[in-house]
SEMI-524552 format. One record per residue (C-alpha): residue in three letters; y negated, z, x negated; residue number from 1. Coordinates in Angstrom, 2 decimals, padded with zeros to 5 digits. Example, Ala and Ser with C-alpha at 12.3 -4.5 7.8 and 13.67 -1.06 7.14 Angstrom:
<atoms>
code:ala&Y:004.50&Z:007.80&X:-012.30&pos:1
code:ser&Y:001.06&Z:007.14&X:-013.67&pos:2
</atoms>
This chain:
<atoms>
code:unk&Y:-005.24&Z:028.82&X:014.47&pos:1
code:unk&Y:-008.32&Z:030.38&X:012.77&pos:2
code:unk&Y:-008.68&Z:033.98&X:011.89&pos:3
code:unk&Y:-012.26&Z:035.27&X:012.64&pos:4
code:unk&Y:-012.68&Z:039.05&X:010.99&pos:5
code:unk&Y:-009.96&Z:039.97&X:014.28&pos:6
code:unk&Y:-006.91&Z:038.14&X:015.94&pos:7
code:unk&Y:-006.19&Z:035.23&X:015.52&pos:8
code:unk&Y:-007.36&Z:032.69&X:018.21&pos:9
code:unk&Y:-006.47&Z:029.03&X:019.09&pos:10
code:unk&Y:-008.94&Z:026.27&X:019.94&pos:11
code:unk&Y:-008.47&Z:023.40&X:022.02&pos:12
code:unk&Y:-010.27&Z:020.35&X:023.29&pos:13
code:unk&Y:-012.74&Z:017.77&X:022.18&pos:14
code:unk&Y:-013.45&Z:020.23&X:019.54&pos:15
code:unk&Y:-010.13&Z:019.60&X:018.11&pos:16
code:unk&Y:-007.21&Z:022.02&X:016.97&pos:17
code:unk&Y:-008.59&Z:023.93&X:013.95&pos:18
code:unk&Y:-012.45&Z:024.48&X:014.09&pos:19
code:unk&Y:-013.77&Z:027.79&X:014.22&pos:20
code:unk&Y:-014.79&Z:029.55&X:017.97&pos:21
code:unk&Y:-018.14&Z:030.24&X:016.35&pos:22
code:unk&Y:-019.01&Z:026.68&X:015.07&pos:23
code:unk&Y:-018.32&Z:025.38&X:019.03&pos:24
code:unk&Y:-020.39&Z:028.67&X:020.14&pos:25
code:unk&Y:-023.41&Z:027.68&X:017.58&pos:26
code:unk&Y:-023.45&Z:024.04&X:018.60&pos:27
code:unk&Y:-023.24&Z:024.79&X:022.21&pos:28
code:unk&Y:-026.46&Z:027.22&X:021.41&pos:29
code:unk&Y:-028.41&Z:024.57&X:018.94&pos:30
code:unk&Y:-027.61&Z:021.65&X:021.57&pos:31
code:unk&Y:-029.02&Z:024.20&X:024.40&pos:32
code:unk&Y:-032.27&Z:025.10&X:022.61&pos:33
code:unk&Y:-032.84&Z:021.15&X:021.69&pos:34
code:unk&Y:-032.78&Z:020.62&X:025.25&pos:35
code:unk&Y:-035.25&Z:023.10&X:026.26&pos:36
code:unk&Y:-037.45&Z:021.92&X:023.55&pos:37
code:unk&Y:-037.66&Z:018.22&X:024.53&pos:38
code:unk&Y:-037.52&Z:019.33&X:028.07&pos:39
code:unk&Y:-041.49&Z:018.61&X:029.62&pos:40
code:unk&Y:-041.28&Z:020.97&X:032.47&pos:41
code:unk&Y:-040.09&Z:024.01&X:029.83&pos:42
code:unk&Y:-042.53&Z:023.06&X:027.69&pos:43
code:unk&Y:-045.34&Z:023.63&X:030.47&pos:44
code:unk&Y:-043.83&Z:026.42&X:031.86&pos:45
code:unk&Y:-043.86&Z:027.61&X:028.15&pos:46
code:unk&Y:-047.35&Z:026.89&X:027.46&pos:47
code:unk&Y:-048.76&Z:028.78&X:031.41&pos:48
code:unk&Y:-046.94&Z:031.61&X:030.13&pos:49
code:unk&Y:-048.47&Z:031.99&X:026.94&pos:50
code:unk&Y:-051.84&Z:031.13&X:028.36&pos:51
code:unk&Y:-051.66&Z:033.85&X:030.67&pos:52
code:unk&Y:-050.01&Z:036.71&X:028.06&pos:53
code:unk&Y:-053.52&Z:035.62&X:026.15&pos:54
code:unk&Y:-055.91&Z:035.90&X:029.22&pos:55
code:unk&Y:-054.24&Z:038.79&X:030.20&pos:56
code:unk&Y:-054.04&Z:040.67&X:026.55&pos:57
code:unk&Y:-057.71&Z:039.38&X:026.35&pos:58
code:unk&Y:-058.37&Z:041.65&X:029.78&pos:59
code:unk&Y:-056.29&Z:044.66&X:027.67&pos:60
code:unk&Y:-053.78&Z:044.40&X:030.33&pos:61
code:unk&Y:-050.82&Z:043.85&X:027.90&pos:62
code:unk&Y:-050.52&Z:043.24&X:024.63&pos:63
code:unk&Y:-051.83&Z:044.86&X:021.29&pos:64
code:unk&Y:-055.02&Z:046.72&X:021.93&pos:65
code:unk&Y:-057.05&Z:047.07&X:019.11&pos:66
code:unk&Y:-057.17&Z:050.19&X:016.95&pos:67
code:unk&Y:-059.58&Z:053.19&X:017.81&pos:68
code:unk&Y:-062.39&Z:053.16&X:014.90&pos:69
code:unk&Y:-061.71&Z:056.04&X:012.91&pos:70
code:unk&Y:-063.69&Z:059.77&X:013.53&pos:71
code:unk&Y:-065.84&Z:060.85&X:010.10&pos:72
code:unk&Y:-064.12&Z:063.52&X:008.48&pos:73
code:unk&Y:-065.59&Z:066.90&X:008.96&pos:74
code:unk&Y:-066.14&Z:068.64&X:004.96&pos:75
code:unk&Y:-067.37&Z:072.30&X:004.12&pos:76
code:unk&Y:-070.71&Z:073.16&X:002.60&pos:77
code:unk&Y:-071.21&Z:076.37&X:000.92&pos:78
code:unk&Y:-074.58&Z:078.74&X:002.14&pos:79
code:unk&Y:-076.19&Z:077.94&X:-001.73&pos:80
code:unk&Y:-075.18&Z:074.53&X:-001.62&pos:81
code:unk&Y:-077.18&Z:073.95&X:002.00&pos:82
code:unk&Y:-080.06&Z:075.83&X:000.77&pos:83
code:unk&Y:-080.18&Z:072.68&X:-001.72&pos:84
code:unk&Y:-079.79&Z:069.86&X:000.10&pos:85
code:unk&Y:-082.19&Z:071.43&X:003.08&pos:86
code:unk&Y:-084.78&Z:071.36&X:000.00&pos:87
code:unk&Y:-087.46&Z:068.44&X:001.51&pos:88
code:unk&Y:-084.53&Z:066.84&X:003.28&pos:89
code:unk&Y:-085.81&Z:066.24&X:006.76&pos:90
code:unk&Y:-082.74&Z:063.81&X:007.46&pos:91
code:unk&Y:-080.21&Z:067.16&X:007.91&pos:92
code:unk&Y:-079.72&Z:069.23&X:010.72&pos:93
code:unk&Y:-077.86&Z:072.57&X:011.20&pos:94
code:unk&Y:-076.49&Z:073.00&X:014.88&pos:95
code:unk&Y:-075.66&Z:076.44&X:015.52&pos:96
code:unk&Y:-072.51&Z:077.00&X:018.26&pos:97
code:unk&Y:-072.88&Z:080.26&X:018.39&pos:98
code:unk&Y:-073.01&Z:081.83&X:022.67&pos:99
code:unk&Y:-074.55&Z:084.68&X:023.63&pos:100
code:unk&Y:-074.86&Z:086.46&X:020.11&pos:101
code:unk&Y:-077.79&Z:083.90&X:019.15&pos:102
code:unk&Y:-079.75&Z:085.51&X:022.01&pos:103
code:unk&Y:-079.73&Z:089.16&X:020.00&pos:104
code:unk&Y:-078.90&Z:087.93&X:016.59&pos:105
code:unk&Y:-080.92&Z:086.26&X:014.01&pos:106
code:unk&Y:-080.42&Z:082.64&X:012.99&pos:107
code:unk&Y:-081.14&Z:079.63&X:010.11&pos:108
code:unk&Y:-084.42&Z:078.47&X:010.79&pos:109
code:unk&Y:-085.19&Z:075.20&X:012.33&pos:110
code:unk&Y:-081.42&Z:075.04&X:013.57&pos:111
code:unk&Y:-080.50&Z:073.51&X:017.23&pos:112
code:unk&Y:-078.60&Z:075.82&X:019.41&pos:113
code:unk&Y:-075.44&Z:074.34&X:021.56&pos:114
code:unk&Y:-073.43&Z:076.86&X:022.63&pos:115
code:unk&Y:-069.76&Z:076.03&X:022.14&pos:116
code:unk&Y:-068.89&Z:076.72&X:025.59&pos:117
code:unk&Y:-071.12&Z:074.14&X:027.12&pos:118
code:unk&Y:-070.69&Z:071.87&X:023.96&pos:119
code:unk&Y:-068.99&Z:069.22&X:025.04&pos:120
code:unk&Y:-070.73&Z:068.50&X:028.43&pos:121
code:unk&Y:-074.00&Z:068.27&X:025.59&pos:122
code:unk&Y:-072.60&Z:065.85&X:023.82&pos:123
code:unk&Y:-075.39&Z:062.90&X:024.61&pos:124
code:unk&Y:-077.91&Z:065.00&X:024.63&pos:125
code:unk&Y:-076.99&Z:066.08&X:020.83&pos:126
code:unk&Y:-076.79&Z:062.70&X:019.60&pos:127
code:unk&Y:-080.22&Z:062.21&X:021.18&pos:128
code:unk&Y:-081.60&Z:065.41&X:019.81&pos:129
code:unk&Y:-080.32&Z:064.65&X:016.13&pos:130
code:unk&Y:-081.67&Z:060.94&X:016.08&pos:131
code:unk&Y:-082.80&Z:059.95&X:013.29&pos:132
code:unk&Y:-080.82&Z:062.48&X:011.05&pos:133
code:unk&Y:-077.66&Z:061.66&X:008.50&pos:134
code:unk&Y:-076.40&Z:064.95&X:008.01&pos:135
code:unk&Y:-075.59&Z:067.66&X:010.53&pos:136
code:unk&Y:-073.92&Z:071.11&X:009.17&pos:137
code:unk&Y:-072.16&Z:073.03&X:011.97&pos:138
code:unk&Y:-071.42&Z:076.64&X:012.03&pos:139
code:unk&Y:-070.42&Z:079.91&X:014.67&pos:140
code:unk&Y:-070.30&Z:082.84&X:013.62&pos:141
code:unk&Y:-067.70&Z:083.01&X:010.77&pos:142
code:unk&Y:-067.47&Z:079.26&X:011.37&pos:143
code:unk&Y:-063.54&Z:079.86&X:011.40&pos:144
code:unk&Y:-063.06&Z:078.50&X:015.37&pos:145
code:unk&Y:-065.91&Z:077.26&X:017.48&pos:146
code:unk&Y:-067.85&Z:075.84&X:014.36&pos:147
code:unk&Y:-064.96&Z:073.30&X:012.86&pos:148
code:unk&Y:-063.77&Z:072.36&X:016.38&pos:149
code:unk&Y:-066.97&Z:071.60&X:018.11&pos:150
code:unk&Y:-068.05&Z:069.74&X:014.67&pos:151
code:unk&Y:-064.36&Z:067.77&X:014.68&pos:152
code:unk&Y:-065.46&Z:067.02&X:018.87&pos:153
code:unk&Y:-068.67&Z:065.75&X:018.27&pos:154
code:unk&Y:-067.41&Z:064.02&X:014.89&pos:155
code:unk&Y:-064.74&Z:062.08&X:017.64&pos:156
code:unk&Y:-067.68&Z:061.41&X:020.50&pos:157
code:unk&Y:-069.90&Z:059.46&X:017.71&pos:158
code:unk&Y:-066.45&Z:057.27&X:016.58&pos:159
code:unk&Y:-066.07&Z:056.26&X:020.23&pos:160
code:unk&Y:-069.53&Z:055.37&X:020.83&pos:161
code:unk&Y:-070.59&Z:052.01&X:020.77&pos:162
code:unk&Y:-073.71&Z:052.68&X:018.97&pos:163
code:unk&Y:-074.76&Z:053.45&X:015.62&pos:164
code:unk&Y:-076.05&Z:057.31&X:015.37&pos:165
code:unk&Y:-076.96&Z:056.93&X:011.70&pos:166
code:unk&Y:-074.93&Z:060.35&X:011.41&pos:167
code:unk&Y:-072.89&Z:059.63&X:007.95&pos:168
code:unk&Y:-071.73&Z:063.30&X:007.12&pos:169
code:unk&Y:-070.85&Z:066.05&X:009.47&pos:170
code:unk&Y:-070.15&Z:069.51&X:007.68&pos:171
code:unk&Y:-069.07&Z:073.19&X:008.49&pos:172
code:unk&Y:-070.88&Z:075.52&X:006.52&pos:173
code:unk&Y:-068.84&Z:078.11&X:005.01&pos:174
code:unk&Y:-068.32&Z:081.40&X:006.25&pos:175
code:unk&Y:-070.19&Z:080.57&X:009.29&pos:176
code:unk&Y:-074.07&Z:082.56&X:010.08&pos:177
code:unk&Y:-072.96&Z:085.89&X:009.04&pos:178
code:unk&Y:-071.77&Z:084.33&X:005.77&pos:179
code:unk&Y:-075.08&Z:083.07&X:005.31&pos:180
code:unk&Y:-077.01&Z:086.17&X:006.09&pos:181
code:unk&Y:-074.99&Z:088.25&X:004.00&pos:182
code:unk&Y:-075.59&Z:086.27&X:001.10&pos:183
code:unk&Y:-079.10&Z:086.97&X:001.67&pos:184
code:unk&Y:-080.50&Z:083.63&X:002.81&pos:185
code:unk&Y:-083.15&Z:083.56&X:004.99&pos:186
code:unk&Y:-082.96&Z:083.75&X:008.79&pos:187
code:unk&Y:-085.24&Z:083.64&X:011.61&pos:188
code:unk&Y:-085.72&Z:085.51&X:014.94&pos:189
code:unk&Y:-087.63&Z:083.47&X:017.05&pos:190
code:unk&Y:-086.94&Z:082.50&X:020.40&pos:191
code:unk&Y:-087.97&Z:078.90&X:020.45&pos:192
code:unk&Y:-085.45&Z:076.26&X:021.32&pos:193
code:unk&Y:-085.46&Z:074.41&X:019.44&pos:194
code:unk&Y:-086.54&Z:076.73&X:016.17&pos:195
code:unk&Y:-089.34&Z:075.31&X:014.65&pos:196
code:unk&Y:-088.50&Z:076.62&X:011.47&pos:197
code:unk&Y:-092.00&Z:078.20&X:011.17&pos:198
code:unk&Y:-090.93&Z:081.63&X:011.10&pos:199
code:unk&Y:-089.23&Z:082.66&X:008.05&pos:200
</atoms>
C-alpha cells in the first residue's frame, strides 16, 4: 500500500504488491509508444501524414504562413526642411491629397494631385506615376487627416507589392499646404496636371 500525494491505494498482479500505480501507468505508456514506433504500418501512416501537412502548408492551406513584409514607416518633414532636400533633387516627389480646394487654391509646384477620396482606387497608377523617385512627401491641407492616412495607405500598398518601387522614404510634410504657404514658400496656380513646376 503506496501513498501517491492522495489515498492510499493497493496494487495487485504481475506487478506485484508494493509498486507504485504510476510506475505500471508509465510502463504501460513507454511499452505502447515502443510499439507504435517499430510498428511498419504506423510508421507509413506517420510519414503520408506528414507528407501531406507539408504539401498542404506548402499550398498555405494549413500551417504557418509566412510573415507580411513590413510597411515603411511614414516620418514628418518640416516646410524649410523640404525646400532643402527639393534643392536639384529630381528623385522626390510631393503628392498633394487635397479634393476640391486644389481646384481654387494654390499649390507646391511640380506636385501630383490624388485626391484623397479617390486615393486608394489610384493606388497603381501612383506607383507608376512616381517611378523612378525615392522620396515622396504627402500633405492635405493641414496634413492632420487625409495627408498621414493616405501616405500610411500607400506606404502599406508598396509593402504588399511584389515589386520593387525604389520608394525608400515616404513623409508628411508638416502643417500640411497652408503650413507651407504661410511660411511664405512658394506656390503655384496653374492648372496643369500634373504641375510642371514651371510657374513659380
Amino acid at each position: 500500500m503506496l501513498a501517491l500525494g492522495g489515498p492510499r491505494v493497493h496494487t495487485h498482479g504481475a506487478a506485484g504488491e508494493g509498486r507504485p500505480l504510476r510506475l505500471l501507468i508509465l510502463l504501460f505508456l513507454s511499452r505502447a509508444g515502443r510499439a507504435q514506433l517499430h510498428d511498419p504500418q504506423s510508421r507509413t501512416a506517420k510519414s503520408a501524414e506528414n507528407r501531406s501537412w507539408r504539401a498542404q502548408s506548402r499550398r498555405g492551406k494549413i500551417g504557418f504562413r509566412e510573415d507580411p513584409p513590413m510597411a515603411r514607416s511614414v516620418t514628418y518633414v518640416s516646410a524649410a526642411k523640404l525646400v532643402s532636400m527639393a534643392r536639384g533633387n529630381h528623385r522626390m516627389a510631393v503628392i498633394d491629397v487635397r479634393d476640391e480646394e486644389r481646384s481654387y487654391q494654390a499649390h507646391i509646384a511640380g506636385s501630383h494631385h490624388f485626391a484623397s477620396g479617390s486615393f486608394a482606387a489610384r493606388l497603381p497608377e501612383l506607383a507608376l506615376a512616381t517611378s523612378g523617385k525615392d522620396t515622396l512627401v504627402f500633405h492635405c491641407a493641414l496634413s492632420q487627416v487625409r495627408g498621414p492616412s493616405c501616405a500610411r495607405m500607400f506606404s502599406d500598398y508598396l509593402s504588399e507589392s511584389k515589386e520593387d518601387s525604389g520608394i525608400k522614404n515616404i513623409m508628411v510634410l508638416e502643417r500640411g499646404f497652408n503650413g507651407w504657404e504661410v511660411s511664405g514658400q512658394p506656390v503655384c496656380s496653374c492648372k496643369d496636371a500634373p504641375c510642371k513646376g514651371t510657374c513659380c
